[in-house]
C-alpha positions as CSV (number, residue, x, y, z in Angstrom):
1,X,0.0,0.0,0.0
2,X,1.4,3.3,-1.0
3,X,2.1,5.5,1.7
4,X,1.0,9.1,1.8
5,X,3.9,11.9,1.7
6,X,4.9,13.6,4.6
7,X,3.8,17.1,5.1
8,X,6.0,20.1,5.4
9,X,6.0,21.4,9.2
10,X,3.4,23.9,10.3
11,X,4.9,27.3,11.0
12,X,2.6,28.6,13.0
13,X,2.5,26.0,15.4
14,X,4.5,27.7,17.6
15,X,1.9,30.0,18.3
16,X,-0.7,27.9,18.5
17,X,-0.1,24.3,19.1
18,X,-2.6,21.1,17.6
19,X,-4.8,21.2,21.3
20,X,-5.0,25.1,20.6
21,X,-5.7,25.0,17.0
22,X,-8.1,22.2,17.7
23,X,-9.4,24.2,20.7
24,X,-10.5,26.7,18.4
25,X,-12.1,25.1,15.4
26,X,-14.3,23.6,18.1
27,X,-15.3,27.3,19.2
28,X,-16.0,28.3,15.8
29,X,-18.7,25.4,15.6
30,X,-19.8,26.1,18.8
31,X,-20.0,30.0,18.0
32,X,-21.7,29.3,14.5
33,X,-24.3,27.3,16.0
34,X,-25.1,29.6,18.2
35,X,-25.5,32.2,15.7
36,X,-27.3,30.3,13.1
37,X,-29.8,28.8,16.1
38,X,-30.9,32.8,16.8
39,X,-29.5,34.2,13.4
40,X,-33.2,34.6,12.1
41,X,-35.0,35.4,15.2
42,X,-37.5,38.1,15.2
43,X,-36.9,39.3,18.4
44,X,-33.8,41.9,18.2
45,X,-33.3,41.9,21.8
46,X,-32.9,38.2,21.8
47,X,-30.3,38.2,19.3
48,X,-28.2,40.9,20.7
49,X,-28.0,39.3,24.0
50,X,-27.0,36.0,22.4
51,X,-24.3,37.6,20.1
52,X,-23.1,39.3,22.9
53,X,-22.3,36.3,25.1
54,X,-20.8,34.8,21.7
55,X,-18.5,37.8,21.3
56,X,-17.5,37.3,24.8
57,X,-16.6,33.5,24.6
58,X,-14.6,34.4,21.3
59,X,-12.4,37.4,22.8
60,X,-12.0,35.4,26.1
61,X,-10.6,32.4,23.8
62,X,-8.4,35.7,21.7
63,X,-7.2,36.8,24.8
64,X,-5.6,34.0,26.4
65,X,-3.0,33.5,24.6
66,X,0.2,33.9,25.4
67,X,1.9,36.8,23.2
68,X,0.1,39.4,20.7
69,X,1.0,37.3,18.1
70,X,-0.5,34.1,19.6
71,X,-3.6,36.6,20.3
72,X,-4.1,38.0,16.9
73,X,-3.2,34.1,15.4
74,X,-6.4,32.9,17.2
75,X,-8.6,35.7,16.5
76,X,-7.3,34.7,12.9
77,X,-8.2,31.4,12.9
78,X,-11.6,31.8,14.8
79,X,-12.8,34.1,12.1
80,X,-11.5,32.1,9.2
81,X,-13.7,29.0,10.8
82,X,-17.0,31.6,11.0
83,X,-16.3,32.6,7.5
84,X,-16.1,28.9,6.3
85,X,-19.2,27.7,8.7
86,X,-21.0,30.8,7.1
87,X,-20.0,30.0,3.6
88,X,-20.7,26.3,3.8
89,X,-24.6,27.1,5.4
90,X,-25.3,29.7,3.0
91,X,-24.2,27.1,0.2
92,X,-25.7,23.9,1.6
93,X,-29.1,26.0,2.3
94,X,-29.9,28.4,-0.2
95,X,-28.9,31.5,1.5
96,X,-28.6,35.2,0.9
97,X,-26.3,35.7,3.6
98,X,-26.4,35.2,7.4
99,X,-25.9,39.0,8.7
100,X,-26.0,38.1,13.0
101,X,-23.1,36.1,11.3
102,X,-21.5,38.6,9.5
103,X,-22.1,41.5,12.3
104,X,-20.7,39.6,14.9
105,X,-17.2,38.9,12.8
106,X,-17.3,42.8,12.1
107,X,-17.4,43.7,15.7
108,X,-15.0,41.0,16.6
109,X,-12.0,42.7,14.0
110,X,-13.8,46.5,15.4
111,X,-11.5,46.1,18.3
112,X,-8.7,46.2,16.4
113,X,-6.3,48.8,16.1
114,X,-4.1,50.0,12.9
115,X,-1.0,47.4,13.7
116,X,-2.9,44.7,14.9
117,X,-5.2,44.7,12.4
118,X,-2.4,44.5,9.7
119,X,-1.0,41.7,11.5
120,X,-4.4,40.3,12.1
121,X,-4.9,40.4,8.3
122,X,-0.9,38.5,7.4
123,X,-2.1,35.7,9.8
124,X,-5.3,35.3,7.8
125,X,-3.9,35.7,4.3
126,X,-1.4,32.8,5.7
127,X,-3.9,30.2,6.6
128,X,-5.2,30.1,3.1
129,X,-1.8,31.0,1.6
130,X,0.3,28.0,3.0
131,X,-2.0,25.3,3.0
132,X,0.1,23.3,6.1
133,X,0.1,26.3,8.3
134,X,-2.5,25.5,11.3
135,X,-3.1,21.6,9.7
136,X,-4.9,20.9,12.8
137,X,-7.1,23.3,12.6
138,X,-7.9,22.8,9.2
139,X,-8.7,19.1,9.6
140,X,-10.6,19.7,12.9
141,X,-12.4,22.6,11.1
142,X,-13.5,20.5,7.7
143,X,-14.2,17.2,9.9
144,X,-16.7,19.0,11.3
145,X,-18.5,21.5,9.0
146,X,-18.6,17.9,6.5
147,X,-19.9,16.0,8.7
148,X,-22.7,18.9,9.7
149,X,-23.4,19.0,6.5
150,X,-23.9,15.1,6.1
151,X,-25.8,14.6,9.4
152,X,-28.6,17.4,8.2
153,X,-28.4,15.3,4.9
154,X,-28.9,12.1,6.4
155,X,-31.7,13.6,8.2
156,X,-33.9,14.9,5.4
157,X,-37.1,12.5,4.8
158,X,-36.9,12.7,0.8
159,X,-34.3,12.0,-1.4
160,X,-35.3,15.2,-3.2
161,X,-34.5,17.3,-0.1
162,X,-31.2,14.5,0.6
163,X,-30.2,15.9,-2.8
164,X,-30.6,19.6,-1.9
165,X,-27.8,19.3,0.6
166,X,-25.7,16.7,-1.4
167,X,-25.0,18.5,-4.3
168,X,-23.0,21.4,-2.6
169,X,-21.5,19.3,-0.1
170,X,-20.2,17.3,-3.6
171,X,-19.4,20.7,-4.6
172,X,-16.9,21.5,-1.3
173,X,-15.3,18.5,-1.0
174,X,-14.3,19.2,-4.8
175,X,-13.3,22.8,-4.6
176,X,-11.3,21.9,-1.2
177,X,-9.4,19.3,-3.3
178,X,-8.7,22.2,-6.6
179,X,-7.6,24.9,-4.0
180,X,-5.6,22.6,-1.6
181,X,-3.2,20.5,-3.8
182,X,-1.2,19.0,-1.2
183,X,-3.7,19.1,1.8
184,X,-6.8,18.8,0.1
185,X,-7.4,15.5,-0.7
186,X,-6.3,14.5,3.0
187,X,-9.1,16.7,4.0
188,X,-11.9,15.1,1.8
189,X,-10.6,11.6,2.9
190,X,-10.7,12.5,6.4
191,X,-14.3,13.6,5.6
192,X,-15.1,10.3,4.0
193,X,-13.8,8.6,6.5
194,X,-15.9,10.1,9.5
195,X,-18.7,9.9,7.6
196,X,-18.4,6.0,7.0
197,X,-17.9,6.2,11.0
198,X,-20.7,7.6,11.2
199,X,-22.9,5.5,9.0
200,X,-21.5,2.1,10.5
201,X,-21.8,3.7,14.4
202,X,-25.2,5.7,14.4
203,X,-28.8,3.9,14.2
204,X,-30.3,7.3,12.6
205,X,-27.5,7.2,9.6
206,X,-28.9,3.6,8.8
207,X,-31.5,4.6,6.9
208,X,-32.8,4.2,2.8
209,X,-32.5,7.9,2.2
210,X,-28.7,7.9,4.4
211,X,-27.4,4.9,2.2
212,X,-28.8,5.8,-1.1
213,X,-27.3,9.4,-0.4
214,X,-24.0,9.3,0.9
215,X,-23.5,6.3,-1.9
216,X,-24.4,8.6,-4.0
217,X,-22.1,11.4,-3.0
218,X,-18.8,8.8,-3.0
219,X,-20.0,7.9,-6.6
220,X,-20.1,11.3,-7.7
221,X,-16.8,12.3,-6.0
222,X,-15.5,9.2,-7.9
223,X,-17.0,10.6,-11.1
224,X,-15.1,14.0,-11.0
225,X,-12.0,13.4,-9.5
226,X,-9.2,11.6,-12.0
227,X,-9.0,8.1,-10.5
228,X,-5.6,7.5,-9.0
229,X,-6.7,10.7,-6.5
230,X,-9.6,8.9,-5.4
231,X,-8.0,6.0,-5.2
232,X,-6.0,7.7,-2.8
233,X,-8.7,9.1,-0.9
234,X,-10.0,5.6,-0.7
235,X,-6.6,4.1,0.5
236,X,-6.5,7.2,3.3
237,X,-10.1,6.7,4.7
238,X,-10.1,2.8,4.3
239,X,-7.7,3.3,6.8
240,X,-9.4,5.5,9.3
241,X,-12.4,3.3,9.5
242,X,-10.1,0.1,10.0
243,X,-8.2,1.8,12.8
244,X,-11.9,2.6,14.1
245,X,-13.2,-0.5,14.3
246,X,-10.4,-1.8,15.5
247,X,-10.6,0.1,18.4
248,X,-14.1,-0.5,18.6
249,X,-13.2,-4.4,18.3
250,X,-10.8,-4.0,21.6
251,X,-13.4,-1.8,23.9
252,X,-10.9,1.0,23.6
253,X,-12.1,4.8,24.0
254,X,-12.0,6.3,20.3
């Protein structure tokens, strides 16, 4: 079996380890979901209280790092996982835009001054410009807005509204791969990989419309991708789900 390349290090992980990358991806879903949950509310007094507290969480998290570098690196990465959370939703869902969304990442960069804002904008422009700077994150962050995106899938009642969802998540795992030559396919097998977790582990996931859908995304991805990538998405995933069961096998946490 052919084994994957190793990656170039991760710069940045000196200011923000894997726990600390991984850390914050997590509050990004978190933060999202607590914007999207209120982010159509009619009641404006509701929704300012609840972006409040959000803002709060996300400048506590900004603010305990260790150095203003560290500081501005996480406020970088927090609003890099919003925007993606954000971009995915509007995608997956047929939406204008999400503005609680949007006017809580504006107040977030508002306390910004002139330098740190410069440096706040190099430590974004980074993350998408070296695609193995904050690899944790990245993986953490994916993992998780895929596998959102599956689970509401998997949910629907119709294959019509299964297909709704499928097409753009088709669609990310795709452009991920185009804009991410070196990571990108790692991401979309990871992806894969959870969501055959998922599918083998959950009772909800076993389904007509959760079979025929998520068989239906691999085959697609299978379609459009030239064959000895997904071959090698395959290999990667096959064996995530292997060391899963595995552990699964043995009793051991996982």
């Amino acid at each position: 079996m052919t084994t994957a390349p190793s990656l170039p290090a991760d710069t940045l992980a000196a200011l923000a380890d894997a726990e600390t990358q991984r850390a914050t991806a997590r509050l990004a879903q978190d933060v999202f979901a607590g914007v999207f949950r209120q982010a159509f509310t009619p009641d404006p007094e509701q929704l300012g209280k609840i972006l409040s507290e959000l803002e709060s969480r996300c400048i506590d998290w900004c603010q305990a790092g260790e150095s203003d570098d560290s500081r501005l690196l996480r406020l970088a990465l927090l609003i890099t996982g919003l925007d993606q959370w954000g971009l995915a939703y509007t995608q997956a869902f047929n939406l204008n835009a999400i503005p609680a969304l949007t006017a809580l990442i504006a107040s977030l960069r508002s306390r910004l001054n002139a330098q740190s804002d410069a440096l706040f904008q190099q430590y974004f422009a980074r993350l998408e410009a070296v695609e193995t700077d904050a690899v944790d994150f990245k993986v953490e962050l994916r993992r998780s807005l895929h596998l959102a995106l599956w689970h509401a899938m998997v949910a629907c009642e119709t294959s019509e509204e299964a297909q709704d969802i499928l097409r753009p998540l088709g669609s990310m795992l795709l452009a991920l791969d185009r804009q991410m030559p070196e990571l990108g396919w790692r991401l979309v097998a990871d992806a894969l990989a959870h969501i055959q977790i998922s599918l083998l582990g959950e009772i909800a996931a076993a389904t007509e419309v959760a079979q025929d859908s998520t068989q239906q995304l691999f085959g697609a991805l299978r379609q459009a991708l030239p064959a000895e990538r997904y071959q090698s998405i395959l290999r990667h995933s096959g064996q995530v789900v292997l060391a899963w069961q595995q552990l699964r096998r043995n009793g051991e946490p996982h």
